[in-house]
C-alpha positions in Angstrom: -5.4 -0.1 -24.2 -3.2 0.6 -21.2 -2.4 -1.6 -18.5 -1.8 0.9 -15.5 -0.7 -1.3 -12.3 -1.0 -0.4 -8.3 1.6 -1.3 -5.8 -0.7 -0.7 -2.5 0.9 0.4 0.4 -0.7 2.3 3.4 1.9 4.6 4.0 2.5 5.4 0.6 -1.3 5.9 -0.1 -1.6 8.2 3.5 1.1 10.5 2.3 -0.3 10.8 -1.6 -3.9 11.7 0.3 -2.2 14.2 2.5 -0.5 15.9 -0.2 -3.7 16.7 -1.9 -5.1 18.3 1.3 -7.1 15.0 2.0 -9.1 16.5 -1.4 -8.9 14.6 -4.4 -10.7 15.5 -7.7 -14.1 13.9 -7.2 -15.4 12.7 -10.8 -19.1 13.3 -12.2 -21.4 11.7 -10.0 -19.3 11.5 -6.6 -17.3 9.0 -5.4 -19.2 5.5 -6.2 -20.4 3.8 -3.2 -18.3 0.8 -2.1 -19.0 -1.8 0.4 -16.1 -1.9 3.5 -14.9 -5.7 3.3 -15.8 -7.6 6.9 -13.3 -7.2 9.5 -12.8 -3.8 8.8 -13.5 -0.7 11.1 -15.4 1.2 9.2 -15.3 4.7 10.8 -12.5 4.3 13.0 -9.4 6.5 12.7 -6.7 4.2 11.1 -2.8 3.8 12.4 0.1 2.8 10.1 1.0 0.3 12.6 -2.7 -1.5 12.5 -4.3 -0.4 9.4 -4.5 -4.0 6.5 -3.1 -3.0 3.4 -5.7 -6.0 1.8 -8.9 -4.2 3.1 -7.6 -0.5 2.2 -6.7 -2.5 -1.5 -9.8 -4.2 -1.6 -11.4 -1.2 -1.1 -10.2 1.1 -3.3 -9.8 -1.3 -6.1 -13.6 -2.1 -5.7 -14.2 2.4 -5.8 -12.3 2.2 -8.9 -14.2 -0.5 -11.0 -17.5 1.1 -9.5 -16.7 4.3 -11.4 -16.2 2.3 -14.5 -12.7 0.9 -15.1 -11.3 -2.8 -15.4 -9.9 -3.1 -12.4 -8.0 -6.9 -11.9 -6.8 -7.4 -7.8 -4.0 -9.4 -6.7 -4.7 -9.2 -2.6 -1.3 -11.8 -2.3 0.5 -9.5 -4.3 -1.0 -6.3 -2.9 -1.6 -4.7 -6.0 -4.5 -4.2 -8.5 -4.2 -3.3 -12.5 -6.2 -1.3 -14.4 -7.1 -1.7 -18.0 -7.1 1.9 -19.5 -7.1 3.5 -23.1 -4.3 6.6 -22.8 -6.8 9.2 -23.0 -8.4 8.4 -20.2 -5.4 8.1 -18.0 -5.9 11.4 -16.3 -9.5 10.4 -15.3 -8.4 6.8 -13.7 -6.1 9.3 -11.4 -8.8 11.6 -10.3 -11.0 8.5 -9.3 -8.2 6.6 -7.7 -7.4 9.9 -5.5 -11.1 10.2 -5.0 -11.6 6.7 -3.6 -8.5 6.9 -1.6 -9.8 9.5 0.6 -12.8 7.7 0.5 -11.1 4.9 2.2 -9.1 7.4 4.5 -12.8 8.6 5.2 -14.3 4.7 5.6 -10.6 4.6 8.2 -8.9 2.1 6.4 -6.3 4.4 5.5 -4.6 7.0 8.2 -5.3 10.3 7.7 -2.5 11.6 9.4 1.0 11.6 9.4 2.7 9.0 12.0 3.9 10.3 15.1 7.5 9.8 16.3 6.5 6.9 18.7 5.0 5.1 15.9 7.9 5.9 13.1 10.3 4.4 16.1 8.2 1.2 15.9 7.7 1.2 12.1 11.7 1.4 12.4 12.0 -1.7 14.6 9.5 -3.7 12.6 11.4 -2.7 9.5 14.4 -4.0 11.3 12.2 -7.3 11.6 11.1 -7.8 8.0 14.9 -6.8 6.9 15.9 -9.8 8.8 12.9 -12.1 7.8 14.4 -11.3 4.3 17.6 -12.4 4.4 16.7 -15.5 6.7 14.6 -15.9 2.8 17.2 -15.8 0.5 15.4 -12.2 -0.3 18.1 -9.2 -0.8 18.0 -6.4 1.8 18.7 -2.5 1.6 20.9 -0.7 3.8 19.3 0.7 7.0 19.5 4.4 7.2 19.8 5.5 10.8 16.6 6.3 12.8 17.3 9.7 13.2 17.4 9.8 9.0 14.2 7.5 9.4 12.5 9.8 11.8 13.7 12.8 10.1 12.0 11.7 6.8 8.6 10.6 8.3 9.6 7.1 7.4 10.4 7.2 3.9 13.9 6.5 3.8 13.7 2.8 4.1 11.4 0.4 2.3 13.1 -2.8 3.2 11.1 -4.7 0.2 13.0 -2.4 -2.1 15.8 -4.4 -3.6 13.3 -7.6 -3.5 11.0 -6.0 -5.4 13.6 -4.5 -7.6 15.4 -8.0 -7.9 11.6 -9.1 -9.2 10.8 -6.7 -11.6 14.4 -7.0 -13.1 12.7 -10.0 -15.3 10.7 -8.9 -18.6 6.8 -9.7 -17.5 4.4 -7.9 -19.8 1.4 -9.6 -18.5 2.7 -9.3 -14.8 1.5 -12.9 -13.8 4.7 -13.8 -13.0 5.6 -10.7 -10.9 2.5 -11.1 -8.6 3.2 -15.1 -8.0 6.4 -13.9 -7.2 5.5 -11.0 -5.0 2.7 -13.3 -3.5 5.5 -15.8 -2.1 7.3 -12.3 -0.8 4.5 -11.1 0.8 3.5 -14.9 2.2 7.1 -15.2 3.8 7.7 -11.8 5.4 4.4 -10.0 5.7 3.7 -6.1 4.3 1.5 -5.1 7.2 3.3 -3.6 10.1 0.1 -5.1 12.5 1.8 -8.8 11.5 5.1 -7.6 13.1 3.2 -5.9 16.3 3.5 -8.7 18.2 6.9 -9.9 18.2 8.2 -6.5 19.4 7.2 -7.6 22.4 9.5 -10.5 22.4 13.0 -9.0 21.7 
């Protein structure tokens, strides 16, 4: 048995969608059907700067053990593990494709690219959470310049990379000491870019 673990991440989810043409593989029987967790709006095209990485989780994490897989969430840490025999690695990727559109479809998930306006504000808010991380002790990439960030639709700077990195440097086969740790990350300088919103108003 396999233990397959999900780092969530809007952004990261969007573009995997997008690279499939918004069409994953959908398994025998269709995507399962998956209830949208209150406070979401179901529907309602999504924006990287206001979508909640913990509803897009929950829901996709829910789509995945409805089509028959172990699926164990960690909302704090923003991840969710599945328990999977090798063989049937392949399907566990078709479904979690599958029910990624699905939530792209539900709008938890953008379904397209973000615009220059809102990679120049995903730029200041990463400029925020850098900052939040070393006022934490936490250690902090390098900034690329915004024209690199803009250039790259925004994936040339993941300021929770060396945290992250610093965290998973530590042997952890069951992972319960990565997602405490991750958890009190996450608990101190927030993932979702809608947390940061508002203090850009403020500087």
């Amino acid at each position: 048995m396999r233990r397959v673990l999900h780092r969530f991440g809007v952004v990261a989810v969007m573009l995997a969608v997008s690279c499939t043409g918004g069409r994953g593989a959908i398994p025998a029987g269709g995507v399962p059907s998956v209830t949208v967790q209150p406070g979401s709006d179901s529907g309602q095209p999504a924006s990287v700067l206001t979508a909640d990485p913990s509803e897009a989780l929950l829901f996709v994490a829910g789509c995945v053990r409805d089509a028959g897989f172990s699926v164990t969430v960690d909302v704090g840490a923003g991840s969710w593990e599945a328990h999977v025999p090798p063989e049937q690695q392949d399907k566990l990727t078709e479904v979690v494709i599958s029910c990624s559109q699905a939530a792209t479809e539900q709008g938890l998930i953008p379904s397209s690219l973000p615009s220059r306006d809102e990679l120049e504000t995903m730029y200041a808010i990463n400029e925020l959470i850098s900052a939040c991380l070393a006022d934490h002790d936490y250690p902090t990439v390098d900034a690329p310049s915004l024209e690199q960030f803009l250039d790259s639709g925004g994936l040339t700077w993941d300021p929770f990379l060396a945290a992250l990195e610093g965290i998973w440097a530590t042997p952890d086969p069951d992972h319960a000491g990565y997602d405490t740790a991750e958890a009190q990350l996450y608990r101190s300088c927030p993932q979702a870019y809608s947390a940061w919103l508002p203090l850009l108003t403020d500087r």
